[in-house]
C-alpha positions, 0 to 999 in steps of 0.5 A: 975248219970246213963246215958244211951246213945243210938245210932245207931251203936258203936266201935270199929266196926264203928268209923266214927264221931257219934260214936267216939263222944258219945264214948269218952263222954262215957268214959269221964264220967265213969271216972268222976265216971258216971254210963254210959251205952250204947245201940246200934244197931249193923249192921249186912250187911250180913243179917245173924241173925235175932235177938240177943242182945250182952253185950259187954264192950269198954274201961271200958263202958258197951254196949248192942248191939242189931241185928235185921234183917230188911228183917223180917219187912213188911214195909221197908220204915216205920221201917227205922224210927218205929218199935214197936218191938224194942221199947219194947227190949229198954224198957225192958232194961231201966227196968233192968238199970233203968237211971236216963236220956237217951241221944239220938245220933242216932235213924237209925236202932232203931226208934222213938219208943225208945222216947216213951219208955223213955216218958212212964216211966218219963225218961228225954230224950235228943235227940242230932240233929247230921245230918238230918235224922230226916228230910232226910231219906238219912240223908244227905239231897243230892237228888239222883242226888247230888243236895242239898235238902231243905227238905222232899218232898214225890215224892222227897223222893220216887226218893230218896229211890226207883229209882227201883219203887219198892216203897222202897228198900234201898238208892240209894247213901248210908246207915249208916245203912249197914255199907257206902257201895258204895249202899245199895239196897239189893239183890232183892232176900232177899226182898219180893216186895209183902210183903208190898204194894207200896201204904203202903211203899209211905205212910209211907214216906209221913207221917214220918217228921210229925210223927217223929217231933209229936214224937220229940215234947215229948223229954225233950229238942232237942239238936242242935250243931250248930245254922245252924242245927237248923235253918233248923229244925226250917224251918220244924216246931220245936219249937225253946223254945225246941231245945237247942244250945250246940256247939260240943267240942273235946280234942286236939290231943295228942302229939308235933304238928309241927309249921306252917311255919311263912312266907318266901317262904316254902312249903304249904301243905294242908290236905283233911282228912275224908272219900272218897266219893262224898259228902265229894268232894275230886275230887273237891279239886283234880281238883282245887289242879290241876289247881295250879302250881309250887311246892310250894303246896303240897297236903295230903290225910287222909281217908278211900279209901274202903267205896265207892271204885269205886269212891275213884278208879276214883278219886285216878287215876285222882290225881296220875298224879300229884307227889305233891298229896300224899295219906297216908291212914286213921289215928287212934285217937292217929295219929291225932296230927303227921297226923295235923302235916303233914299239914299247912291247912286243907281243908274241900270242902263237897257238903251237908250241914255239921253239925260241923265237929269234923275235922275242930275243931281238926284242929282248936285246932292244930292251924291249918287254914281251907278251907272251902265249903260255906254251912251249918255249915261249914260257921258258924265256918269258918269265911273267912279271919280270921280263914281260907277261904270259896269258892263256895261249888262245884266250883273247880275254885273259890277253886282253887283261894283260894289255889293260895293265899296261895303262899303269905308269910304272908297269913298262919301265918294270919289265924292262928292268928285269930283261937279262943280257942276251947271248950274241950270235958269235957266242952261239957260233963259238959254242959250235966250234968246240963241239965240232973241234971235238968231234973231230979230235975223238974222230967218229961221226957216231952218236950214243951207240959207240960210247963217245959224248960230246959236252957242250 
């Protein structure tokens, strides 16, 4: 079959978990003997070009990479989700490729156009709900002072994008889209304030979460990889019959994994692994790792200290008067099974509503407990007392509580034992190729509005 994958930025450049995901089915499939192609967005964080597409090649997987300079729409706030102009490059290349299905991972940066491209020429489109920025033009759901969000509202979403009053200039937090940087307001000298009206920016905004689920409603089907992920789009007007639940898998890491200690009075060490910024709430396990004594415990960091680098500076300062937290720094795919076998539990304390992290699976498949916040996906996979323990997402007291019970002997061995097998990543890959073989057999790319259904 040809495939063709859009999403919105690729290694090797980004290699953060949307991306590391379609680019191993990517390469999982062409092995299989798939004509698998991908077109992405390529970031360019320095404002430099203005427009320009790339063919490239990736571990034997052919991609087009598309730069276009964001400054020269007149609508900031309506090109972060649509833009004609890149629609009608995206159609030009599904006329050279001609795929038999497109499978969509992430629109920043591209737009909703690219749906209507592949509607226009009867292309089955699958559209995979990784995060919530088909809700949450900060993707992550978070207000602009940190605290959850149920959902799009526009005098929110306004505070959210332009605390400047400017109407919209870029993320107060941070952008996927210009590389997590600590914040993505632009230069104020490359945007011109003028060149779109406040009143167009807010009321572009206003209408985008039903222009976007308008648009959406035409996908042949909605793809939800966890049940959580998807009952929050089904709170916001998606219909249940479109969206498909089809869990996440992943390959177990490569290499001999160390045992966990089974009882006794060994040392515990626990893992935070991911990137350090204030959503992912390493200075919560930090403080509570903190109110832990004695020497028993152990904790280890994994992760990207440059992404946001005056909050992983603060936080690095505040745990280095502690001799048991160790920071060892990012690992690469082929570190993960000697990174897993540095820890006996990974701790996952985030403070949004996760989707499934990759991480919890890959530990999961090392064997590996899990300590988890209480929100979102996370309290769907982890299940407290049988495969790991949840705490109060925030709280550093009640994880601290929760780490303390580690120092019980059989504790470890216990959550261990009540980890499940987990899907592999060709198992997700074969889930994918019967609804794309479907979809092309019932012959239409559209989604509810038609009649036709696809069933996982």
């Amino acid at each position: 079959m040809k495939a063709a994958f859009v999403v919105h930025q690729y290694p090797p450049r980004y290699s953060t978990g949307t991306e590391i995901y379609a680019h191993r089915l990517a390469v999982m499939l062409r092995r299989q003997g798939h004509d698998l192609r991908v077109f992405t967005h390529e970031p360019d964080p320095r404002r430099q070009t203005t427009y320009k597409l790339v063919e490239d090649t990736v571990d034997d997987v052919p991609v087009t990479r598309l730069t276009f300079f964001d400054g020269l729409a007149p609508n900031h706030a309506l090109h972060d989700f649509y833009n004609v102009f890149l629609g009608k490059v995206f159609g030009r290349w599904l006329d050279e490729q001609q795929p038999d299905v497109v499978h969509i991972f992430h629109l920043m940066g591209l737009g909703l156009s690219v749906v209507e491209e592949c509607r226009a020429r009867g292309i089955p489109v699958f559209v995979q709900l990784m995060d919530y920025w088909f809700l949450c033009p900060t993707v992550q759901l978070l207000r602009h002072d940190g605290a959850l969000c149920h959902g799009p509202d526009t005098p929110n979403c306004v505070e959210c994008l332009a605390p400047d009053n400017y109407g919209y200039q870029g993320l107060r937090m941070f952008s996927k889209r210009d590389g997590f940087v600590e914040s993505a307001m632009p230069d104020p000298g490359l945007v011109d304030v003028n060149h779109a009206s406040v009143g167009l920016r807010r009321a572009a905004l206003h209408a985008r979460p039903t222009f976007i689920r308008r648009i959406l409603e035409g996908a042949t089907a909605l793809i939800a990889p966890s049940r959580f992920i998807k009952s929050v789009f089904l709170r916001h007007g998606y219909e249940d019959a479109h969206m498909l639940h089809v869990p996440y898998g992943v390959d177990a890491p490569r290499g001999k994994l160390k045992p966990i200690p089974i009882g006794g009075t060994g040392t515990v060490t626990f893992g935070f692994f991911g990137s350090v910024n204030p959503q992912k709430g390493l200075e919560i396990l930090v403080s509570a790792f903190r109110e832990c004594l004695g020497n028993r415990l152990r904790l280890v960091v994994r992760g990207n200290m440059t992404h946001f680098p005056k909050y992983a500076k603060r936080v690095r300062s505040f745990a280095d008067v502690d001799p048991r937290i160790n920071f060892k720094g990012p690992y690469g795919h082929g570190e993960l099974a000697d990174a897993l076998s540095s820890i006996d539990v990974l701790v996952v304390p985030s403070v949004w509503y996760e989707n499934t992290p990759f991480v919890v699976l890959e530990a999961f498949s090392a064997g590996r407990p899990v300590v988890a916040s209480d929100l979102g996906g996370l309290s769907e996979i982890v299940q407290d007392g049988k495969n790991g323990r949840t705490f109060r997402a925030g709280d550093p007291g009640a994880l601290a509580a929760v780490l303390k019970d580690f120092e019980q002997p059989d504790l470890l061995l216990d959550l261990a034992d009540g980890i499940e097998r987990v899907r592999t990543l060709a198992e997700n890959a074969e889930d994918f190729v019967k609804l794309w073989e479907e979809a092309r057999s019932q012959g239409s790319s559209r989604g509810p509005a038609d009649g036709r259904r696809v069933t996982a």
